[in-house]
C-alpha positions in Angstrom: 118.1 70.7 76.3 118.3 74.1 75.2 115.5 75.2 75.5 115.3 74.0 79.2 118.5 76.3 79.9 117.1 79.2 78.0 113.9 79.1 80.1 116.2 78.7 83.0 118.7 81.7 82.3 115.6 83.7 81.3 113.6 83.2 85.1 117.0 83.5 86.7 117.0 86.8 85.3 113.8 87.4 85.9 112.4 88.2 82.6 108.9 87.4 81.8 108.8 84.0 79.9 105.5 85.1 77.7 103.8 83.1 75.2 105.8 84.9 72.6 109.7 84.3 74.2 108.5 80.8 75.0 107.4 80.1 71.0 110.5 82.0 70.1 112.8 79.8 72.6 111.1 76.7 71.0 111.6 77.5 67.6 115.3 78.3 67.9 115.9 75.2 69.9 114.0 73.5 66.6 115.7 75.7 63.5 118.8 76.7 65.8 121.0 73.9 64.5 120.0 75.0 60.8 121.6 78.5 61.7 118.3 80.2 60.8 117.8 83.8 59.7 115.8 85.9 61.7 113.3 86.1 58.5 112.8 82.5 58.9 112.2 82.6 62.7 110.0 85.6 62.2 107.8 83.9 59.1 107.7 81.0 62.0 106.4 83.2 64.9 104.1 85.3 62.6 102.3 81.9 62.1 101.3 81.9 65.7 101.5 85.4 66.3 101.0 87.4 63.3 101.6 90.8 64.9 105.3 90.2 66.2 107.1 93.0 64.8 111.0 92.0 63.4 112.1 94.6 65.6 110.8 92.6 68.2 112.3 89.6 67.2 115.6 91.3 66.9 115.7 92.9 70.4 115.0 89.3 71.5 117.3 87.8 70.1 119.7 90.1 71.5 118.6 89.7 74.7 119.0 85.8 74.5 122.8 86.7 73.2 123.4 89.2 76.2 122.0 86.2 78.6 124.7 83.9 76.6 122.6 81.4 75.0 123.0 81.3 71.5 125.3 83.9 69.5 124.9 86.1 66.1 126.1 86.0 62.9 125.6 87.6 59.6 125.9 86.1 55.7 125.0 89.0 53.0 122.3 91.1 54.5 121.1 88.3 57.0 121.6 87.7 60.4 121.7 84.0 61.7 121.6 82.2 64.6 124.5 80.2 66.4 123.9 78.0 69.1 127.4 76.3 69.4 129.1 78.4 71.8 132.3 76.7 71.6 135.2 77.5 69.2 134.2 75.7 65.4 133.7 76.3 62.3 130.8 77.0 60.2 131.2 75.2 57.0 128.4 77.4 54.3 127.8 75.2 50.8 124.3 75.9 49.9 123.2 75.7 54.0 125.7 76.0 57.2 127.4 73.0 59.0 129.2 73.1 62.1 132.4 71.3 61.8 134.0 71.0 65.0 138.0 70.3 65.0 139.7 71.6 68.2 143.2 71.5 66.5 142.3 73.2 63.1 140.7 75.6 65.6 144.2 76.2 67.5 145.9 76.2 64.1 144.1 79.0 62.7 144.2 80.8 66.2 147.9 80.4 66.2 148.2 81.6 62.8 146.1 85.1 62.9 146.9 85.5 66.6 143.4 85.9 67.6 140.8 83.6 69.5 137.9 82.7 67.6 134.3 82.4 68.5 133.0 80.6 65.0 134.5 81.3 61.6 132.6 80.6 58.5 134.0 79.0 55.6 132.4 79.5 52.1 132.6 76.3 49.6 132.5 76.2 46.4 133.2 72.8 45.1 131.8 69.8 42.9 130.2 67.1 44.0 132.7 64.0 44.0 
């Protein structure tokens, strides 16, 4: 599904789907719901094409955020990748969840007086 879009936004735009966007585009639309880091995506690609360059990776990535397919975030020093475009939050306890509640959402909007894209939320509990 998302991948069919990205290729779609991408020839609308008429930007050259090459071997190396198209394996990129595929392994987002695989990892993507794991909110990967670019490291992981780049270990990925390198296993197919060993010379892609993180900077290349990067400025592709941005590109795919400029066309509005996926979005950017950053835990520590790493930057991940968000594919839920719609107001959520991203629930981090040892890996990232999207938890989706539309009125929590509004709630917390409502509360800092600002709209959010994604907010992440940091657990640290003990298994019940």
């Amino acid at each position: 599904m998302w991948k069919n879009k990205a290729i779609e936004v991408m020839r609308s735009a008429n930007l050259k789907l090459t071997p190396q966007r198209l394996k990129l585009i595929e392994l987002i639309a695989d990892l993507g719901i794991k909110h990967p880091t670019l490291s992981e995506i780049l270990e990925k690609m390198r296993e197919e094409f060993p010379t892609t360059s993180f900077s290349t990776l990067y400025t592709n990535v941005l590109m795919l955020k400029a066309l509005k397919l996926l979005d950017v975030f950053t835990i520590g020093d790493e930057m991940r990748i968000e594919l839920n475009l719609k107001p959520h939050l991203n629930i981090f306890e040892g890996e990232i969840r999207d938890f989706e509640d539309e009125e929590l959402v509004k709630r917390i909007e409502e509360r800092i007086g600002r709209k959010i894209k994604f907010l992440i939320a940091f657990v640290e509990s003990e298994r019940r």
